[in-house]
C-alpha positions as CSV (number, residue, x, y, z in Angstrom):
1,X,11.0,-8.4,10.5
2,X,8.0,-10.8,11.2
3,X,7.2,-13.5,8.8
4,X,3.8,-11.5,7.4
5,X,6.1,-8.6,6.7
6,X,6.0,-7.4,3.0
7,X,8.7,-4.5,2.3
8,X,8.8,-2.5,-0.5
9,X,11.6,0.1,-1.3
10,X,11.3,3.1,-3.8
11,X,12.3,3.0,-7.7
12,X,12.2,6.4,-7.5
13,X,10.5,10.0,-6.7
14,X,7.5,11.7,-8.5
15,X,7.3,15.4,-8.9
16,X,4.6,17.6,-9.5
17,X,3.1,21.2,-9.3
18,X,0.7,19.6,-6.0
19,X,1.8,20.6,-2.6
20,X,-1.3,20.6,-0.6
21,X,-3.4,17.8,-0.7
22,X,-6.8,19.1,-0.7
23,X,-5.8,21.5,-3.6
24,X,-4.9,18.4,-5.4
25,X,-6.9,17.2,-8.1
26,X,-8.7,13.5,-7.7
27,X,-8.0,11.1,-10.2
28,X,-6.2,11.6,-13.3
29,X,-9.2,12.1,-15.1
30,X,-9.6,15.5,-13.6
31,X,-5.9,16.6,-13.8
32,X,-5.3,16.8,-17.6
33,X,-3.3,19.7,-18.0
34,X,-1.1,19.0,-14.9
35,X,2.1,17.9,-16.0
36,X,4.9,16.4,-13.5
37,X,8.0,13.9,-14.1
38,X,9.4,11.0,-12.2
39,X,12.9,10.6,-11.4
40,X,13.4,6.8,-11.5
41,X,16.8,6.2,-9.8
42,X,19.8,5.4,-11.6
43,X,20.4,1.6,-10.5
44,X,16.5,1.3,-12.3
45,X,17.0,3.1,-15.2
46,X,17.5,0.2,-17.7
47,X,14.2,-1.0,-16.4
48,X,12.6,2.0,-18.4
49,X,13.7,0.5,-21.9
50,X,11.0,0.2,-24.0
51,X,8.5,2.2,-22.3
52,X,8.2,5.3,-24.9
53,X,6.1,2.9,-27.2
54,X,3.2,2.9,-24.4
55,X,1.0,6.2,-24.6
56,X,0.0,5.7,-20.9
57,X,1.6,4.0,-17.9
58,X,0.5,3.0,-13.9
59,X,2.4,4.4,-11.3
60,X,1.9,2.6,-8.2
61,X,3.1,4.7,-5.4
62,X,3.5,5.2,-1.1
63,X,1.1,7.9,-0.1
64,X,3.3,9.3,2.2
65,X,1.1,12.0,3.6
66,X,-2.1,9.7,4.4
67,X,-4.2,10.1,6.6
68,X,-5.0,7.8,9.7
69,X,-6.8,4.1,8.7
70,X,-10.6,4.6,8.3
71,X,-12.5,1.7,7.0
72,X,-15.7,3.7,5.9
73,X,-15.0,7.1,4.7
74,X,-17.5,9.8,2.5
75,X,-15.9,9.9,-1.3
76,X,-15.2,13.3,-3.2
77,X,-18.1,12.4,-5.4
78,X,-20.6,11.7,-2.4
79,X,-21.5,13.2,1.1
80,X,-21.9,9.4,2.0
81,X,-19.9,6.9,4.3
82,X,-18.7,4.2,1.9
83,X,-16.1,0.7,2.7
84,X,-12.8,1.9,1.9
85,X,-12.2,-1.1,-0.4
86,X,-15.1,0.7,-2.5
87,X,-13.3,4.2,-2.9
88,X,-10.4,5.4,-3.8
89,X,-9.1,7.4,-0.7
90,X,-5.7,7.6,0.5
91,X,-6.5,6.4,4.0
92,X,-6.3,2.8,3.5
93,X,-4.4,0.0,5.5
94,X,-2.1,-0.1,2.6
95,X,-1.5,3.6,2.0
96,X,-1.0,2.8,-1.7
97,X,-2.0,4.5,-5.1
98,X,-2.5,3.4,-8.5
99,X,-2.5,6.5,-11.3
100,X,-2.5,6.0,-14.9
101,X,-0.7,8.7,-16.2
102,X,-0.2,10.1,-20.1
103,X,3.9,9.5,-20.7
104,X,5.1,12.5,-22.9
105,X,8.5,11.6,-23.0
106,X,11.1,9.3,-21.6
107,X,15.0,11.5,-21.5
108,X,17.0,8.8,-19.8
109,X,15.9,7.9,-16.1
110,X,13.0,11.0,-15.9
111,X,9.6,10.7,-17.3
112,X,7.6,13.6,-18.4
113,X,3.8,13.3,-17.9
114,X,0.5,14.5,-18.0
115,X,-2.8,14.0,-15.6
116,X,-0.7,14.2,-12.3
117,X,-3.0,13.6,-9.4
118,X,0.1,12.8,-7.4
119,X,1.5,15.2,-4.3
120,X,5.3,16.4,-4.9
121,X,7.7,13.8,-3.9
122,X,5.8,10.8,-3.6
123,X,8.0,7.7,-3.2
124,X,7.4,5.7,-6.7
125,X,6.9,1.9,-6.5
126,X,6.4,0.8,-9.5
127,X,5.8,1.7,-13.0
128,X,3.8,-0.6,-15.4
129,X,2.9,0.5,-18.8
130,X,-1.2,0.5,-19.8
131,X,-2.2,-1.2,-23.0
132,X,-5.9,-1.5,-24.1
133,X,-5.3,-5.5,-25.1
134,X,-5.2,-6.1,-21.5
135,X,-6.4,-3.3,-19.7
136,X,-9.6,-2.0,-21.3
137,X,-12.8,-3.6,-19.9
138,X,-16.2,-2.5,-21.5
139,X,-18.1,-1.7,-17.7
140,X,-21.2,-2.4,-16.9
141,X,-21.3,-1.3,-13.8
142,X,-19.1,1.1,-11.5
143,X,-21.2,0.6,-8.3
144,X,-22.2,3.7,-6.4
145,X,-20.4,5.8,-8.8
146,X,-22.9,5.8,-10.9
147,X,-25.3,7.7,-9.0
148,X,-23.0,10.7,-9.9
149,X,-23.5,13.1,-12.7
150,X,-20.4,13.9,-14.5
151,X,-20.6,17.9,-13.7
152,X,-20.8,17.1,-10.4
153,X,-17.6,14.7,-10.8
154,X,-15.7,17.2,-12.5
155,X,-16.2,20.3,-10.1
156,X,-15.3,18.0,-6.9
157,X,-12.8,16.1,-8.5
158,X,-10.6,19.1,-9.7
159,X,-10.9,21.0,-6.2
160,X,-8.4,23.3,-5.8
161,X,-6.7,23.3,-9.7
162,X,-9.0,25.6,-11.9
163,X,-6.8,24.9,-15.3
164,X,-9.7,23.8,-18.2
């Protein structure tokens, strides 16, 4: 291992109804309706304590089918090159994701959820739970994203899952 090394090793496994990437919705916001669970592994499971009070939780997760490094890609919402650091794609140096997900219910070590924009059996590395105290920022700007209409969001961002 070199010094600059950072390993990370999975909490778990996420499951959902996506198998194909490009029929898989982008962003949570567009996948309401798409249920999944993650399967946190036993020696973890205490860890989940406490986490039914929270409506909504971050999963932070390996995107283990990304694509190759590019550092200026086109977004879903745009037919134009942007930074990677200014979208959300999967092909980053880091290959890692950031959902915030509805939690429907904790049985043990699986959680039930809803707005899965996650590919079937992503490694899971870590779980945080959302609150508004902390987490909710009135925005006043959300940079080239707001050059996009919101029909045109919604019809990219769902792609291939046609549920309302």
């Amino acid at each position: 291992m070199n010094p600059g090394d950072i390993l990370y090793r999975p909490i778990g496994v996420i499951h959902s109804e996506h198998t194909i990437a490009e029929n898989t919705p982008i962003q949570p916001a567009y996948a309401r309706g798409c249920k999944g669970r993650v399967d946190v592994y036993e020696e973890f499971a205490d860890g989940l304590s406490d986490l039914e009070g929270f409506s909504h939780i971050y999963l932070l997760y390996h995107f283990h089918q990304a694509p190759p490094v590019r550092l200026r890609v086109k977004p879903f919402l745009q037919d134009v090159e942007r930074g990677i650091f200014a979208v959300r794609a999967p092909c980053r140096p880091n290959p890692i994701g950031l959902s915030i997900v509805k939690l429907l219910e904790r049985k043990g070590n699986i959680l039930y959820l809803d707005g899965m924009d996650i590919l079937d059996g992503t490694p899971l590395l870590d779980i945080k739970p959302y609150t508004e105290k902390f987490d909710r920022f009135d925005l006043h700007s959300s940079g080239w994203q707001d050059e996009v209409d919101e029909h045109t969001a919604q019809r990219r961002g769902k792609r291939g899952y046609n549920r309302p």
